[in-house]
C-alpha positions as CSV (number, residue, x, y, z in Angstrom):
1,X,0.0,0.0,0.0
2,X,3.0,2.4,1.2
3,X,4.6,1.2,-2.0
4,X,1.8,2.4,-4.5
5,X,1.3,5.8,-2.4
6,X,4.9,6.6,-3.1
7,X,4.2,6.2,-6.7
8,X,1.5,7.8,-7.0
9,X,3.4,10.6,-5.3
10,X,6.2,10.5,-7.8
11,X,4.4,10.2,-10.9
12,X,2.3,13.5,-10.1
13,X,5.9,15.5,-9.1
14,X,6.8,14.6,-12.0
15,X,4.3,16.1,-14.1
16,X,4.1,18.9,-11.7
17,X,7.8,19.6,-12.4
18,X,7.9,18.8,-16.7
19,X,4.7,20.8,-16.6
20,X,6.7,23.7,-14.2
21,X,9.8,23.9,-16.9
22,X,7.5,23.3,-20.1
23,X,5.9,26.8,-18.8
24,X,9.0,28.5,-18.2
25,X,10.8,27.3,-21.8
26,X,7.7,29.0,-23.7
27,X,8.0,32.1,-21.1
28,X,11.6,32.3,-22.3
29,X,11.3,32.7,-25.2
30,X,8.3,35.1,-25.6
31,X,10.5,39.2,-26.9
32,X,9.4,42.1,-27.6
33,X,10.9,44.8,-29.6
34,X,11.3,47.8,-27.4
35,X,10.6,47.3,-23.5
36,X,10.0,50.9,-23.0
37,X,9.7,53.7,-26.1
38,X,9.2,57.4,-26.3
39,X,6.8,58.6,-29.2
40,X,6.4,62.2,-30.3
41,X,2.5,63.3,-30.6
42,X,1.0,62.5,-34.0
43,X,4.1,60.3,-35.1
44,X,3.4,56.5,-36.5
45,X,4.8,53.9,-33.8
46,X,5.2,50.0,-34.2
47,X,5.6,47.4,-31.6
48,X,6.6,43.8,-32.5
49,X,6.1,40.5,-30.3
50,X,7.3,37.1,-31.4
51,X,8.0,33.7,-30.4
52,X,10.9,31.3,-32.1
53,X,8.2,28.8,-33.3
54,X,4.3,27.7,-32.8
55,X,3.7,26.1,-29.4
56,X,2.4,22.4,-29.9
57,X,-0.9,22.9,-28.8
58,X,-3.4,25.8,-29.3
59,X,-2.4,29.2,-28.5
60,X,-3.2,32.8,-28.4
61,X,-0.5,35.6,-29.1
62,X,-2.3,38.8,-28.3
63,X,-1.6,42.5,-27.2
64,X,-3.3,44.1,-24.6
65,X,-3.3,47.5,-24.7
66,X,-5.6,50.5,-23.7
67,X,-6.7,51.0,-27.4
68,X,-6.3,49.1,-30.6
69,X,-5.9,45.5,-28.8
70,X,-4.7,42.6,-31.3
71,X,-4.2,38.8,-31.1
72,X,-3.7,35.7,-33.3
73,X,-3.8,32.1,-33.0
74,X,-1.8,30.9,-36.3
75,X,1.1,33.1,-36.4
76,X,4.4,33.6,-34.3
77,X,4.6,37.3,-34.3
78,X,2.4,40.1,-34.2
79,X,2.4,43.9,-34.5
80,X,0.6,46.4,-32.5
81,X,0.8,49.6,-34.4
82,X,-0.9,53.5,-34.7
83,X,-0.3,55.4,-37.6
84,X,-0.6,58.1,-35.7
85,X,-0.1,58.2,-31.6
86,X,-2.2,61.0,-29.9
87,X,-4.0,58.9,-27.1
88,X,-2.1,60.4,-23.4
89,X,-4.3,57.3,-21.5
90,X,-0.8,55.4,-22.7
91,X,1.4,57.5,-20.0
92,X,1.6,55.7,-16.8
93,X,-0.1,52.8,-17.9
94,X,1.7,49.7,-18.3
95,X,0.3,47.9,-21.7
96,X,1.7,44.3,-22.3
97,X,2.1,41.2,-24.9
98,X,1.0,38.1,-23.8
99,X,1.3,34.4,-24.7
100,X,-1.3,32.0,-23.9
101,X,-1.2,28.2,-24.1
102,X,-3.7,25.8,-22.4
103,X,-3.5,24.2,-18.8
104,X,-0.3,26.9,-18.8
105,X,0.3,30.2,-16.7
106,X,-0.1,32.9,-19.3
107,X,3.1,34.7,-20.3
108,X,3.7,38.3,-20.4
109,X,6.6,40.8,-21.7
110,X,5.3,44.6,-20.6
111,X,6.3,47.7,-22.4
112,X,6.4,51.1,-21.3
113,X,5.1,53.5,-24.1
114,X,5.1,57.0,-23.4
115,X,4.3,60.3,-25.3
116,X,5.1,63.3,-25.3
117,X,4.2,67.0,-27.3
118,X,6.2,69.8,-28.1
119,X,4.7,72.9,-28.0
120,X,3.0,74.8,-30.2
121,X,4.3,78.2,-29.4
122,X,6.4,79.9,-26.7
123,X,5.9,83.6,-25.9
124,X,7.3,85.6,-23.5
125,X,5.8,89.0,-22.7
126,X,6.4,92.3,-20.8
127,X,3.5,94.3,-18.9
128,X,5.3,97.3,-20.8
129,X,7.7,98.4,-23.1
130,X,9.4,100.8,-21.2
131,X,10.3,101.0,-17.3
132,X,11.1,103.0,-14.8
133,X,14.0,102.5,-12.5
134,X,12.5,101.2,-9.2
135,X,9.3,99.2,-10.4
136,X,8.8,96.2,-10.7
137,X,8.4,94.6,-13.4
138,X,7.1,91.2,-14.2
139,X,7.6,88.7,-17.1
140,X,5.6,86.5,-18.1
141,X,6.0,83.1,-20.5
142,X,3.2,81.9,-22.1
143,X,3.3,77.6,-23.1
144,X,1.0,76.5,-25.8
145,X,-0.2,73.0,-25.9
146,X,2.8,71.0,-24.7
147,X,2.9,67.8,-22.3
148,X,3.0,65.6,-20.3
149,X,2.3,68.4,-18.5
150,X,4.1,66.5,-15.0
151,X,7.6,66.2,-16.6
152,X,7.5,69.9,-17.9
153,X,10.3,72.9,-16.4
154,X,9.9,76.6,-17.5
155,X,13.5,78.0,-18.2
156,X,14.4,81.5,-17.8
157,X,17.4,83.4,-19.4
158,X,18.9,86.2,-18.6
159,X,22.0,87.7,-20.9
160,X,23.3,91.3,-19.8
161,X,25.3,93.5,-22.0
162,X,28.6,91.4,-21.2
163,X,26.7,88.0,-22.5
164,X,27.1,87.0,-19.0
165,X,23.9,84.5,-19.1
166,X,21.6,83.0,-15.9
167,X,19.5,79.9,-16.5
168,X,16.9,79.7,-13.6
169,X,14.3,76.8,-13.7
170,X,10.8,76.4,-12.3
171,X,9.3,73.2,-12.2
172,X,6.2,71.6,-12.5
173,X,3.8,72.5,-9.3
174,X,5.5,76.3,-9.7
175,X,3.7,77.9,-12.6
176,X,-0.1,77.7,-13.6
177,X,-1.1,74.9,-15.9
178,X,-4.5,73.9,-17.3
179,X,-4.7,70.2,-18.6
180,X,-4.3,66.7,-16.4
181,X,-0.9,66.4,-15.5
182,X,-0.5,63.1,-17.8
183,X,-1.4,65.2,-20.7
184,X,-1.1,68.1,-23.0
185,X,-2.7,71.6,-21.5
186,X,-1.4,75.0,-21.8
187,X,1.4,77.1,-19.1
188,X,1.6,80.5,-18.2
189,X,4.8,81.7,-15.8
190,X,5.8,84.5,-14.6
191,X,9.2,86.2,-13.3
192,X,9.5,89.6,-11.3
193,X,12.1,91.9,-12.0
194,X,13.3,95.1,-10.4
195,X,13.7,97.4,-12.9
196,X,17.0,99.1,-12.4
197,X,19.7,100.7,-14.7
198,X,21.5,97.5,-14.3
199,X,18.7,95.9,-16.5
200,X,18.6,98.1,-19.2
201,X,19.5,96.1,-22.9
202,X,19.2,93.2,-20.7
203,X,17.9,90.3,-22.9
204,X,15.2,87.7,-21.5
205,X,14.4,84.0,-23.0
206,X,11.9,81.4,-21.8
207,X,12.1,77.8,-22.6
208,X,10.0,74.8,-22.5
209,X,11.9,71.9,-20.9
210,X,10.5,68.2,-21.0
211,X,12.6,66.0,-18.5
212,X,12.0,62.7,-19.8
213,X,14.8,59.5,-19.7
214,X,14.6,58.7,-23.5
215,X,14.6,62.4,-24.5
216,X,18.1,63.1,-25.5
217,X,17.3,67.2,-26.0
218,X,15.6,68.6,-23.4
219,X,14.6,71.8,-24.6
220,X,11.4,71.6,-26.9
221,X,10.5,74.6,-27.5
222,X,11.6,78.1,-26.9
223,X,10.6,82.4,-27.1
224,X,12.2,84.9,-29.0
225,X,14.6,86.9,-26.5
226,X,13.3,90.0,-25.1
227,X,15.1,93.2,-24.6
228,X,14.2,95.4,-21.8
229,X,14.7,99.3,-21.6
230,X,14.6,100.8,-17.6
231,X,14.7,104.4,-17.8
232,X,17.0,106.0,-15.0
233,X,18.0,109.7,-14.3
234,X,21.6,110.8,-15.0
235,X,24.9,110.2,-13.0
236,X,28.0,111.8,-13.4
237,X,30.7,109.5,-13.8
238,X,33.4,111.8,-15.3
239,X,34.9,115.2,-13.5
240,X,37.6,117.1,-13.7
241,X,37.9,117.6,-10.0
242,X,36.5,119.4,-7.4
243,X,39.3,122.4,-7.4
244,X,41.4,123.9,-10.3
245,X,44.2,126.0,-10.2
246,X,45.6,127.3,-13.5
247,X,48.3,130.1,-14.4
248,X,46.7,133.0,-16.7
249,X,46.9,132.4,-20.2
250,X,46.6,128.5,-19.8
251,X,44.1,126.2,-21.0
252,X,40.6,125.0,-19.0
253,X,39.0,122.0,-19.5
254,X,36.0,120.8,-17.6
255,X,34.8,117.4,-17.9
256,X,31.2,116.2,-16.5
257,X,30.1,113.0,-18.6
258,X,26.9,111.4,-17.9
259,X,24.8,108.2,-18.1
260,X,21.1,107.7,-18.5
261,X,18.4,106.9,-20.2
262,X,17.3,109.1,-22.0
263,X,20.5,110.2,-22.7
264,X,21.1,113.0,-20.6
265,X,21.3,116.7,-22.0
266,X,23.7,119.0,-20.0
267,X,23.6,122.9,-18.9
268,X,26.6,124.9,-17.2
269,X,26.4,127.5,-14.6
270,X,30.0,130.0,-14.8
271,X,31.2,133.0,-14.2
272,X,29.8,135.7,-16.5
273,X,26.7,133.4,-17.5
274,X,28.5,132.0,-20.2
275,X,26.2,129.2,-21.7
276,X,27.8,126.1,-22.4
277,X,25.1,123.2,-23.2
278,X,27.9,120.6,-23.8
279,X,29.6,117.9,-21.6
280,X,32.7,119.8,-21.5
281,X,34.0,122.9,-21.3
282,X,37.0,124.1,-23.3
283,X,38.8,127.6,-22.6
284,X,42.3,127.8,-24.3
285,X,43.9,130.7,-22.4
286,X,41.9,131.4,-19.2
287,X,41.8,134.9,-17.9
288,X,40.9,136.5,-14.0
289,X,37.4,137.0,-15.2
290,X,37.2,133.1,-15.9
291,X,37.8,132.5,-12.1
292,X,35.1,130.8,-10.2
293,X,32.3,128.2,-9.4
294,X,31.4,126.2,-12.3
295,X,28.1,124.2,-11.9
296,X,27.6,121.2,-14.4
297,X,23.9,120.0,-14.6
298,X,23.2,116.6,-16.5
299,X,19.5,116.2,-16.5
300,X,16.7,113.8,-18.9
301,X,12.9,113.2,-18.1
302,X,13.8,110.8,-15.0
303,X,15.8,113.3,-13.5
304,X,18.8,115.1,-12.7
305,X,22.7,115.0,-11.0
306,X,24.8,117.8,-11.0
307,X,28.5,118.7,-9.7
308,X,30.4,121.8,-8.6
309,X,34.1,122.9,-9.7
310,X,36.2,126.0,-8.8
311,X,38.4,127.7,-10.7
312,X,41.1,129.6,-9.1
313,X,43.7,132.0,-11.7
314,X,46.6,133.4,-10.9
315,X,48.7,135.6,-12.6
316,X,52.2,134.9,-13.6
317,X,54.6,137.1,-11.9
318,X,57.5,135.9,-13.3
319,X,56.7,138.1,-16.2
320,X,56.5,141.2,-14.3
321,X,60.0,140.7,-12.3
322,X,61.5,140.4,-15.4
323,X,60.3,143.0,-17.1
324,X,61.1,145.2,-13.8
325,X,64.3,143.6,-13.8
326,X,64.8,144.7,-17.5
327,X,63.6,148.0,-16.6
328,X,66.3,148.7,-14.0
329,X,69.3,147.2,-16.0
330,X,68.3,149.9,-18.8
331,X,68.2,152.8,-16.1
332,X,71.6,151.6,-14.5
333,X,73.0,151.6,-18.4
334,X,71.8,155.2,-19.3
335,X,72.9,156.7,-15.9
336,X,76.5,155.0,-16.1
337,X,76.8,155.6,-19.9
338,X,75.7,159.4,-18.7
339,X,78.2,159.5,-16.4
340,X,80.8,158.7,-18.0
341,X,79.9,160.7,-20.9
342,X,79.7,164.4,-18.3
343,X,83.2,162.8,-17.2
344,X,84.6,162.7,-20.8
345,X,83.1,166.5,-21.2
346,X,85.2,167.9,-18.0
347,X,88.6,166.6,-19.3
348,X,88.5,167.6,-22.6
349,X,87.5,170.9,-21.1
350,X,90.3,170.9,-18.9
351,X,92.7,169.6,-21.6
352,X,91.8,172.5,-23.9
353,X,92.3,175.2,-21.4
C-alpha cells in the first residue's frame, strides 16, 4: 500500500515539475521589440512581439493595450501599431504582450510606451515696453499645448550686455497649468524683476523643458529673446575735479560726462553766464574774469545730478620781475653811460684850457 502511495506521489511531481519547466521554456522565449519607447505626438509607432516557433498545442498571441488590442492564434509574431499616436491614457499605464497556451500560466513581456508634445508656441511678454528705475516689473512666459504636462520645467534666461547669461528653472507645481498632469494643457509663468539701470538692454528667454529619460534634447520649444529698456536719471561718472588751479593764459577744461536713459542733455552755470550746453567745457587761455564756481547739470525726463568745480587764476609774476628787472638794467646803463659821458666832457675841457 505504502509502496503504490509513493508512486502515485512520484508520478504527479513529476508532471508537476515537466509541466513547471514546459511553462517557463515557452515564457523564455516570448520578446518584444522595445521594452520601453518614447513617441512624439502624432508620429506612427510599431511594436513587434514574437516567439521562435508555434507552441504544440493551441495558443493565443495577443496585445493588450488601452486601445487598438490585437491577437492571433496561427502566427508567431504580431504587431501592434498606430499610424498616428495621440492617445495620453498610454502614459503611466503599463500595456503588455502576452502568450497564452492551455493548462499553462499565461506569459507576459510589458512595455512602457510613453508620449510626449512639443509645443505649439512659446511667448514671453512684458506688462510694458518701457520701465522705470524702481518698479517692478514682471515677465511673463506663455506655453502653448505642450505635455505631459508633470515632466514639464519653465527656463528662464537672462543675458546682460557682457553675455554674462543666468539659466533659472521652475518646475512643475511652480507655474499655472491647465490640462491633467498626464497630458497636454497649456502654461503661463511668470518672473518679477526690479527694474533698475543694471537691466537696461538686458535680454530675456523662456524655454520649454521636457525632462523625460529617453529624450536626449531637453529643450522643446523656446521664445524669441526680449530686450528690456529701464529708464534711470543721470549720473556723473566723469569730472575734472573738485578744485582747479591754472596760471593766466593757460588752457581749462571741464569734464562732466553722464549716463542715462534718456540720454542725458547737459547745462553749465559759470562766471559771466556763459552758456555752455555741452559735456565739456574748453577755454584755451583762461583769464581772472574766468575765475570761479562752475556748476555742471546733467539732466533727462527721470531726473537730474549735477556737480560743482572752482576755478582759481593766478597771474604769472614771473613776467612782471623780469620786465622790472629789464627795466632797472636799462636805467643803470643810461645813468653809467651818462656819467661817464659828463666825465669825458670835463677833461676835454680841462685839456683844452
Amino acid at each position: 500500500m505504502r509502496l503504490c502511495v509513493l508512486f502515485v506521489f512520484v508520478v504527479v511531481l513529476g508532471v508537476y515539475v515537466e509541466h513547471t519547466d514546459t511553462n517557463a521554456d515557452v515564457c523564455s522565449t516570448l520578446t518584444v521589440s522595445h521594452e520601453s519607447l518614447l513617441v512624439e505626438y502624432g508620429q506612427p509607432v510599431e511594436l513587434n512581439c514574437s516567439i521562435p516557433s508555434k507552441p504544440s498545442s493551441e495558443f493565443i498571441l495577443g496585445w493588450e493595450a488601452q486601445f487598438n488590442p490585437v491577437q492571433t492564434d496561427s502566427e508567431t509574431s504580431l504587431v501592434w501599431r498606430s499610424p498616428g499616436l495621440t492617445e495620453w491614457e498610454v502614459n503611466g499605464r503599463e500595456m503588455f504582450c502576452y502568450l497564452t497556451v492551455p493548462n499553462q500560466e499565461q506569459c507576459k513581456q510589458v512595455v512602457h510606451l510613453n508620449l510626449y508634445k512639443r509645443p505649439d508656441s512659446v511667448k514671453i511678454s512684458s506688462e510694458s515696453s518701457v520701465w522705470s528705475e524702481g518698479q517692478m516689473m514682471k515677465l511673463k512666459c506663455e506655453i502653448e499645448n505642450v505635455g505631459p504636462l508633470q515632466n514639464l520645467t519653465v527656463q528662464w534666461t537672462r543675458v546682460d550686455q557682457n553675455k554674462n547669461r543666468t539659466v533659472t528653472e521652475m518646475p512643475y507645481g511652480s507655474f499655472s497649468a491647465s490640462g491633467e498632469e498626464r497630458k497636454s494643457g497649456n502654461v503661463m509663468a511668470t518672473q518679477s524683476v526690479s527694474a533698475s539701470r543694471d537691466e537696461d538692454g538686458v535680454q530675456y528667454q523662456c524655454a520649454a523643458l521636457l525632462k523625460l529619460e529617453q529624450l536626449q534634447q531637453p529643450r522643446v520649444g523656446s521664445s524669441e529673446p526680449l530686450k528690456l529698456t529701464v529708464r534711470y536719471k543721470p549720473t556723473i561718472t566723469q569730472t575734472s575735479g573738485r578744485t582747479i588751479s591754472l596760471t593766466k593764459g593757460e588752457e581749462l577744461v571741464l569734464n562732466c560726462s553722464a549716463h542715462g536713459n534718456p540720454s542725458p542733455q547737459y547745462s553749465w552755470s559759470s562766471p559771466g553766464n556763459k552758456n555752455f550746453t555741452t559735456s565739456f567745457i574748453f577755454i584755451s587761455s583762461v583769464q581772472s574774469e574766468d575765475q570761479g564756481q562752475y556748476i555742471c547739470t546733467a539732466y533727462n525726463d527721470e531726473g537730474s545730478d549735477s556737480v560743482t568745480v572752482m576755478v582759481n587764476v593766478a597771474v604769472n609774476y614771473n613776467w612782471i620781475i623780469l620786465i622790472v628787472c629789464a627795466v632797472v638794467v636799462v636805467l643803470l646803463v643810461s645813468l653809467v653811460s651818462f656819467w661817464f659821458f659828463k666825465r669825458y666832457q670835463r677833461t676835454r675841457s680841462v685839456n683844452v684850457s
